[in-house]
N, C-alpha and C positions, 0 to 999 in steps of 0.2 A: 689373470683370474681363472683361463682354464674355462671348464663346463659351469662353475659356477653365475657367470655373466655371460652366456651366449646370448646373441642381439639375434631373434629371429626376422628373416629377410621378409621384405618387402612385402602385403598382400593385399587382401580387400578388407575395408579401412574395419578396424578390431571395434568401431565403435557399432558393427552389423550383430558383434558378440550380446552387445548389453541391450540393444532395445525392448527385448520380452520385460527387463527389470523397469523400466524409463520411466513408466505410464504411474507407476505406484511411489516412485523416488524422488525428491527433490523436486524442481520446479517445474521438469514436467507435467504435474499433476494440475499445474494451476491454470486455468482459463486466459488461453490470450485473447489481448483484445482485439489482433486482426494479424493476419498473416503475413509473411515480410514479401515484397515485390521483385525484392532481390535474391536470387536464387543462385547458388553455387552448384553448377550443375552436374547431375548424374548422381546429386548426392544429398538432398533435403531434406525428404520424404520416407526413400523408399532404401530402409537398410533391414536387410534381411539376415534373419539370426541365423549365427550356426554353432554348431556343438562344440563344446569347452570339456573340459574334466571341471568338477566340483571342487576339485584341489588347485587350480589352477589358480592365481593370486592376481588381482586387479593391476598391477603392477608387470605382470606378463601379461596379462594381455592388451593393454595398451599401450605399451614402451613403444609397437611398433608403428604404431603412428607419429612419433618422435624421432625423424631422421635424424636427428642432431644425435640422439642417443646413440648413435650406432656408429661414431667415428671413433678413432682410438689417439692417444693423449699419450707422446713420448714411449709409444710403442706398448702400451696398453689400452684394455676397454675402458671407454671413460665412465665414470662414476660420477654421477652428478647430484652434488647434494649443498647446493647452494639457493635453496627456493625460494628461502625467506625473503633473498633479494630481488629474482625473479626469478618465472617458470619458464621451460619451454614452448612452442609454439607448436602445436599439432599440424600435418597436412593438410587437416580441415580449414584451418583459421589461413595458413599459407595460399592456401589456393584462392579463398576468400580474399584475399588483397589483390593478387595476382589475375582474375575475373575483371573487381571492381575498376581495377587502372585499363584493363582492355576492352572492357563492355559498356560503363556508367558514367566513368570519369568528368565530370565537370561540378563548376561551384552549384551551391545550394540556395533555395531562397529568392532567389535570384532574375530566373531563366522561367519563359516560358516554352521554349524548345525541350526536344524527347529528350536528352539528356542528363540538363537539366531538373527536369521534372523526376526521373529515374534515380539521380543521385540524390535530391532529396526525400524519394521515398525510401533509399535505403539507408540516410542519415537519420530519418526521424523513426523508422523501423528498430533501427538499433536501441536508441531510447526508448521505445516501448518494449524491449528485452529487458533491459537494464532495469527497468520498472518491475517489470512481472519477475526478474528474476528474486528481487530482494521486496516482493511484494506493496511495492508503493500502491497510494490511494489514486494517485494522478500522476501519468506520465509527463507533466509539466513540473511534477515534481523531482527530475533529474537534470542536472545541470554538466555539460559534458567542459572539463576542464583539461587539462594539459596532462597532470597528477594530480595525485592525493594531496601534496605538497599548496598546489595550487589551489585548490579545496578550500583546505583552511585556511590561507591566505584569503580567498574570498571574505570567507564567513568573518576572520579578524579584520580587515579594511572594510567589509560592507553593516554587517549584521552589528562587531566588536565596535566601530568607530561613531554608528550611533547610541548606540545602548551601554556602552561603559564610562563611568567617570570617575572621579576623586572620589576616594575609598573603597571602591567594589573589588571583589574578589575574585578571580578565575581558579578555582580549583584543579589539582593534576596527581598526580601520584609519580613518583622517582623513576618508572620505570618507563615514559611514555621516550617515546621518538621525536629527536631532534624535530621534526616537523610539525608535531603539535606542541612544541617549547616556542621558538624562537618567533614564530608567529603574535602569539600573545605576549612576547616581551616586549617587541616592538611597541605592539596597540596599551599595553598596559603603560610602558611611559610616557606615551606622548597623550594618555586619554586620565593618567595619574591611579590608574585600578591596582592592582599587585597582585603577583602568583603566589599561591601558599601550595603548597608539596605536601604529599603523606608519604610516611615510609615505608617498606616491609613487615612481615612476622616475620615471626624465628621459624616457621613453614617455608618463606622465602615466595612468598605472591605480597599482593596490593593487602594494606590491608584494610579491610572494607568498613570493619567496625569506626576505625581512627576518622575512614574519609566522611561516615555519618555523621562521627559528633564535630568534624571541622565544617560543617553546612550551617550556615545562618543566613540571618535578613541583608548580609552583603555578598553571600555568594552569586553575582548574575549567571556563571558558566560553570559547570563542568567540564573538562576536557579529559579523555581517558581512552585507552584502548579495547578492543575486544578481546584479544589475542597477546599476549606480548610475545614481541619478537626477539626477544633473549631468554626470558622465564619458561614461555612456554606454558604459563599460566592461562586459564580462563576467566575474565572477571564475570562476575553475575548481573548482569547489565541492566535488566527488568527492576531488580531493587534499587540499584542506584538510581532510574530514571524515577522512580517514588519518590523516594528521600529526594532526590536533587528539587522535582518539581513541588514537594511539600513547602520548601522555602520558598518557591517563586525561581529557581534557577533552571536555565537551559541548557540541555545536555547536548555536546558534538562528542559521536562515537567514528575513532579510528579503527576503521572493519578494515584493514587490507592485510591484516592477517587471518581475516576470520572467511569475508565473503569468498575468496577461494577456495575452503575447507570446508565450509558446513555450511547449513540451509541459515538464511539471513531472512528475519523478515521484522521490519522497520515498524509495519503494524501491532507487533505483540512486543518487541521490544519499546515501542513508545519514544522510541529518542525524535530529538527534534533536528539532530542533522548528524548527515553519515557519511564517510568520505572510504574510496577505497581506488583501487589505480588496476589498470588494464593488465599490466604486463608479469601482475601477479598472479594471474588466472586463467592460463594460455593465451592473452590475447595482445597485442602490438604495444610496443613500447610506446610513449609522447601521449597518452589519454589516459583519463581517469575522471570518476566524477563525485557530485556532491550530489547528494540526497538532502532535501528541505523540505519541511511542511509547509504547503502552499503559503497557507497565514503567514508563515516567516516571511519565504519568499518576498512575495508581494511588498512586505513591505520593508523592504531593502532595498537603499539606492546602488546603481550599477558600481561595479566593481573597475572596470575597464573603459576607456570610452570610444568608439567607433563606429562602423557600419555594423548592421546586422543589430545591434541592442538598442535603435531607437525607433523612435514615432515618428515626430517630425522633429526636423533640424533647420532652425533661423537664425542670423546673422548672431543674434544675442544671447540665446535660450535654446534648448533640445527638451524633447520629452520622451519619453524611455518605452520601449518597448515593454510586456509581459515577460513575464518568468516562461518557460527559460531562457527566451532571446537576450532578456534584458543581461543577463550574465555573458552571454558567448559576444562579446564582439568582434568584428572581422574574420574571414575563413577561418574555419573548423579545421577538424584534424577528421577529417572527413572517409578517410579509405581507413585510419586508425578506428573509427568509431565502427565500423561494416567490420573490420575483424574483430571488435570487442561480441560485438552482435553473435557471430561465429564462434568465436569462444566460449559465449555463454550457450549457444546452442549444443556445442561438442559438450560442455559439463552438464547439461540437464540432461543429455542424451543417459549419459552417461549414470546422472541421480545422483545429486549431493547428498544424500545421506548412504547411501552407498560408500561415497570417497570418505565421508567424515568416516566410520565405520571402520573401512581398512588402514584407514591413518591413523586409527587410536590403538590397532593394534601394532601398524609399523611405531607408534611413537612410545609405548611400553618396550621394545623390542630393542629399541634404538639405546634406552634410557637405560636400562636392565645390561644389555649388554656395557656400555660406557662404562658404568659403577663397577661393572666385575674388573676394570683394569689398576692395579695400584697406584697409590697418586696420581688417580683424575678426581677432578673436581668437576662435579656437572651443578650448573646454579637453576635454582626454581622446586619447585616441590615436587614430591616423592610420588610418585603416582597410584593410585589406590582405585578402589570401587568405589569413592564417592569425589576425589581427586582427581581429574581430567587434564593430561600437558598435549598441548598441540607437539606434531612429531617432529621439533628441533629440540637439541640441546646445544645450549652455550658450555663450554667448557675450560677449564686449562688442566696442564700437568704442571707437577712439582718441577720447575728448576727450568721450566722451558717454556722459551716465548712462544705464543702462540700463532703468530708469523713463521715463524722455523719447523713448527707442526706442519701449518700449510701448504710452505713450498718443499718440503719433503715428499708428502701425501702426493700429492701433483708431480714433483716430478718422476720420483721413482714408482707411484703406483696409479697414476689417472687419477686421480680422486679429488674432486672441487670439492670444498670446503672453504667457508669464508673465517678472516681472520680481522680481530681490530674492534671496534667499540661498539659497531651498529648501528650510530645513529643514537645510542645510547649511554651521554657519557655520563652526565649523572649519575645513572644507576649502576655503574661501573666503578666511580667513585664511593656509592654506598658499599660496595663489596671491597675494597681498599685495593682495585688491582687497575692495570690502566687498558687493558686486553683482554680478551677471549678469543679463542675456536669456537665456531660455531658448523653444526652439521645440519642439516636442513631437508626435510624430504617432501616428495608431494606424489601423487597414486599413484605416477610410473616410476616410482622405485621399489624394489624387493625387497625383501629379509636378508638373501643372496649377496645383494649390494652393501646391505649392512653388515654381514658379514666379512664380507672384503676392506669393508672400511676400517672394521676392529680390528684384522689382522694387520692391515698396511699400517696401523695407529701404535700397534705393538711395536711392529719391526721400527717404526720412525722411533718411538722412544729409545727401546734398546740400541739405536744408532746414536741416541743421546750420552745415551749413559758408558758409550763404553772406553 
């Protein structure tokens, strides 16, 4: 890649660059409700700003807290543009785990010893991040699950298995993630409810009109994403929670493309449950959580059965701990939840509407350039001033599979790219192909890198075709 992708080395942590912006941006601005116990030291508080050029692009200046970025891949810089699936891991959130196992380390709950009591205050710290960062009313109203996946798993065996019966409706649109499909298939035959699907416009998003007039007195659920993770679309979420609740149905929104990207906040969106996963948003892989309004909560039987989600337990009968116990049984994902903590702390340092911001310029950039190559197909809508695409494009080219893009890109230019359905076959099916490329970015990537991508995408085709 040459000057175009120099990795600058090592220094003191880029995120000392953004604090003067913090206090006005994203969730820093919001009032927490007490301060974490758990501290990662030399490094909480006190980051002190230094001088940037104005030209200088969100993207350089945090790459170098992503040591990962800075390795090379078959004798090139690596390119990393696989986000949709997961992010990186900052030094921040690294060292954060690295701390917790040396310093905290024990169960939760539990213990009336220092340690103990230390690791539960930074297990329950982190949910009150998790909370403030997507604006919840009650930090009881986070549920710390394994994944996203897990989430709605809950929500369908807990929430789905009392509330749905013979002939109700779960609503979805063609374009959702395997994860919010296969959940409600399960619960809808064994509870007799059925999935009804919306399709596309000729724009190529959800289309929102169809999903209003498919709402009646048997829709109980909406299920939908925020973000899609192949469109690249944004749905309007606030309306649909209208409409949805005008009939009496409940809306579960799939944020885990969204709460990494942009400011989330559950109170003005109004949904009644929200799921999104750790490892999409610099933070450790095996966690994720679910967001509920209390009133739900509450009255939903556990999901799991064991220690840690109950009252008492007698030979015959148990009785159930409160929300959120009642949901987590048996150990946590405990040093997972303290780098979730971290990672939301490195993005509010940081100010989510900052990153939204430079990502809608990387994803015009991305999208713009892709188009200008001949036979590429880029799927989802055309980006505009009033049109908004999160900064992935799903793609293919004419005559070639898009597995054979991939391991080209990678091996002859470093370049991760994901290739294959997504998670998304249905809506892969609506487009009559059984594949896509997909390129994916998140705010430590450049224009530079996109660059490099469109040329190494060039040469792989012309390697195709000759």
């Amino acid at each position: 890649m040459g000057a175009l992708c120099h990795f600058p080395p090592p220094c003191h942590s880029s995120l000392s660059k953004l604090l003067s912006n913090s206090k006005s941006q994203g969730v820093g601005s919001r009032t927490r409700r007490r301060s974490s116990s758990f501290s990662i030291k030399g490094s909480t508080t006190a980051f002190v700003p230094l001088e940037h050029s104005e030209s200088t692009s969100l993207g350089d200046i945090t790459r170098s807290d992503f040591p990962i970025l800075r390795q090379k891949v078959n004798g090139r810089d690596l390119v990393y543009m696989d986000n949709a699936a997961t992010s990186q891991k900052p030094n921040y959130v690294l060292k954060a785990l690295k701390e917790y196992y040396e310093f905290s380390n024990s169960n939760v709950h539990r213990g009336v010893h220092y340690l103990s009591q230390k690791a539960t205050t930074a297990y329950e710290n982190a949910r009150e991040k998790v909370a403030d960062f997507i604006n919840a009313s009650d930090h009881r109203e986070i549920v710390f699950t394994r994944n996203a996946t897990e989430a709605i798993n809950l929500v369908a065996n807990s929430w789905g298995d009392v509330n749905l019966g013979d002939g109700d409706e779960i609503l979805l649109t063609v374009a959702e993630h395997h994860s919010a499909i296969v959940p409600w298939q399960i619960v809808a035959k064994k509870k007799g409810a059925s999935l009804k699907y919306v399709g596309l416009t000729t724009g190529e998003v959800p289309d929102i009109e169809k999903l209003k007039k498919a709402l009646s007195n048997k829709t109980k659920l909406v299920v939908t994403h925020h973000v899609s993770n192949t469109l690249g679309s944004v749905h309007p979420i606030e309306d649909i929670v209208i409409w949805s609740h005008e009939v009496g149905a409940r809306v579960l929104l799939d944020a885990c493309q969204s709460v990494p990207h942009m400011m989330v906040d559950v109170q003005k969106l109004n949904v009644d449950f929200l799921v999104a996963s750790s490892h999409k948003m610099c933070g450790p892989t095996g966690i994720g959580f679910l967001y509920g309004k209390i009133d739900l909560l509450s009255s939903m039987p556990p999901f799991l059965g064991g220690g840690e989600m109950i009252s008492d337990v007698f030979q015959d009968y148990s009785t159930y701990a409160d929300p959120p116990s009642r949901f987590e049984a048996g150990t946590p994902a405990i040093a997972e939840a303290v780098g979730l903590g971290a990672a939301i702390e490195y993005l509010s340092r940081i100010g989510m509407q900052r990153i939204h911001d430079y990502e809608r310029e990387l994803a015009d950039y991305l999208y713009y350039s892709l188009t200008s190559i001949p036979n590429v197909r880029v799927y989802g809508p055309v980006p505009s001033e009033f049109v908004h695409r999160a900064a992935l494009c799903s793609f293919n080219v004419k005559n070639i599979h898009p597995t054979d893009i991939a391991t080209i890109l990678n091996e002859e230019h470093g370049v991760a790219i994901r290739s294959g359905h997504h998670c998304a076959q249905p809506l892969h099916r609506y487009f009559g192909v059984n594949a896509s490329a997909r390129a994916s970015l998140y705010f430590y990537n450049t224009k530079e890198e996109v660059d490099h991508f469109i040329q190494a995408l060039r040469e792989t085709i012309n390697f195709f075709s000759m």
